[in-house]
MIMAR-361313 format. One record per residue (C-alpha): x, y, z. Coordinates in steps of 0.05 Angstrom, whole numbers, plus 5000, padded with zeros to 4 digits. Example, Ala and Ser with C-alpha at 12.3 -4.5 7.8 and 13.67 -1.06 7.14 Angstrom:
<sites>
524649105156527349795143
</sites>
This chain:
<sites>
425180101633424180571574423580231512422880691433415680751408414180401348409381011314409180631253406080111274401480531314399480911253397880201227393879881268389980621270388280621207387079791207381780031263378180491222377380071166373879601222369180311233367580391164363979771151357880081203358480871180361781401130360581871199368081681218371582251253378582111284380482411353387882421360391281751332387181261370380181461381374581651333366981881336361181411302355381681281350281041268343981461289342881171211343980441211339680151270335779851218341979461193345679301240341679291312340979731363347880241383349779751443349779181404354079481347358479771394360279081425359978821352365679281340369979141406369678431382371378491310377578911327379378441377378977881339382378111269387178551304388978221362387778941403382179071462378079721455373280181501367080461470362680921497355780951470351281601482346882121448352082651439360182601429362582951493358682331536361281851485367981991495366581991568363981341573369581081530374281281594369380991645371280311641378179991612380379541582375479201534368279381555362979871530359780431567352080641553350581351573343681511548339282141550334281961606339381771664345682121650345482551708344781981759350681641709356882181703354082781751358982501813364882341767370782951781369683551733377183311713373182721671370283171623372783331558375783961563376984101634384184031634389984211696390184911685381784981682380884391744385484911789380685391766373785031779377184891844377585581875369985601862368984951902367584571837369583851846364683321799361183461734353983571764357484131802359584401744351784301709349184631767353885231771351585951743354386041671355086741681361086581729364286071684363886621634367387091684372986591699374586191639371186481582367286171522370885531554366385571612359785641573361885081539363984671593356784751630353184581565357783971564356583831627348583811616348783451564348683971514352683831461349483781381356483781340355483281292361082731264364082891211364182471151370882071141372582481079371483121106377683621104376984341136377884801098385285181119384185981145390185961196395185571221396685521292401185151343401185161420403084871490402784921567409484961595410084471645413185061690412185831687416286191642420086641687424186991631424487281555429286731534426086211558419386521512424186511460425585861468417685581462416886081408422785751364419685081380412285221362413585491301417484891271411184601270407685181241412885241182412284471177403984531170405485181126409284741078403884171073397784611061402385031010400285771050403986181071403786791131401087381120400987621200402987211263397687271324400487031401395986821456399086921523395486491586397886591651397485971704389886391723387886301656388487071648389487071576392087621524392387651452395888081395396988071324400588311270402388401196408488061166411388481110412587911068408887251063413186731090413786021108420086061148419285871222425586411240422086951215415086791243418786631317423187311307415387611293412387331339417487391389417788231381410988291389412387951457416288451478413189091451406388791484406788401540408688771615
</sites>
């Protein structure tokens, strides 16, 4: 049975949740509609030790929003949202610094943050199956294969990662604009490119509108299903906020570039 979403009341009860949040920190920092980081590195002295605030929490949004939530609780925000998948629904999830290898190391490489289809068929060529395979494979070849990605993925994977939570008034300050997707199938043909093109840059022209900027160039990123990627760019004569002429930009440079 497929029923309509109700995103307004998602929105709601998202924001409701963070409001919940910002009672313990001002380190709020939303991931997607549903999920946020919480720094309280700070507040131990307030309100008790990270587990304990962290089941605090689960409790307070179950019981003044009527909704169950999975927190993960761990020294950096890559194992914190790891631990938030580990167990569902309603439960918290302690990954700390001294045992994390015995914790996550034989959970699939697919678990981690980041390692997505595309990168999994990847990591599987090389034999790469859990995330302690992944912390114990050379760099250099995750370089070779999939880029700053992989570098990133085995520093995730070791625990590795120091990017702090933003505060929950922090806005980024706009130097491009940028939409993508994976096809769920190859594109076999230039109108079907044409076709994703149109589509990503409603979205573009949309963001283009709210941040009140307009295009100067257009840039396309072009990832094969090896994660072979290319990249071009270019100069639009005019600045522009109009998603035609950005696709029709875009869209050339396709074709003059890509063989």
């Amino acid at each position: 049975m497929v029923v309509p979403p109700h995103y307004e009341e998602y929105i709601k009860y998202s924001k409701l949740a963070r409001s919940v949040y910002n009672r313990y920190t001002d380190q709020v920092e939303p991931y997607g509609m549903d999920e946020c980081w919480l720094d309280i590195s700070g507040t131990q002295n307030i309100f008790g030790s990270p587990e304990k605030v962290a089941n605090e929490i689960r409790e307070r949004i179950k019981f003044e929003l009527g909704l169950t939530i999975s927190v993960g609780v761990s020294f950096n925000k890559i194992f914190a949202k790891l631990g938030s998948d580990m167990k569902k629904p309603d439960a918290v999830t302690v990954i700390d610094k001294e045992t994390f290898r015995e914790k996550i190391w034989g959970l699939p490489a697919a678990d981690l943050l980041g390692v997505g289809r595309a990168t999994q068929r990847v990591l599987d060529n090389y034999c790469i199956r859990t995330i302690g395979d992944l912390a114990n494979t050379n760099p250099d070849l995750l370089k070779s294969r999939l880029g700053k990605n992989g570098i990133a993925l085995w520093n995730f994977a070791n625990g590795n990662d120091h990017s702090i939570v933003a505060k929950q008034d922090f806005v980024s300050p706009v130097k491009s604009i940028g939409h993508g997707t994976t096809t769920v199938a190859d594109l076999e043909n230039s109108e079907q490119v044409w076709a994703v093109f149109l589509e990503l840059t409603q979205e573009i022209g949309h963001k283009l509108r709210v941040h009140q900027k307009c295009a100067e160039g257009v840039a396309i990123h072009i990832r094969d299903n090896t994660l072979f990627s290319k990249q071009w760019q270019i100069k639009i004569p005019l600045p522009t906020q109009s998603p035609m002429v950005i696709a029709k930009t875009a869209f050339a440079l396709f074709k003059q570039k890509y063989s």
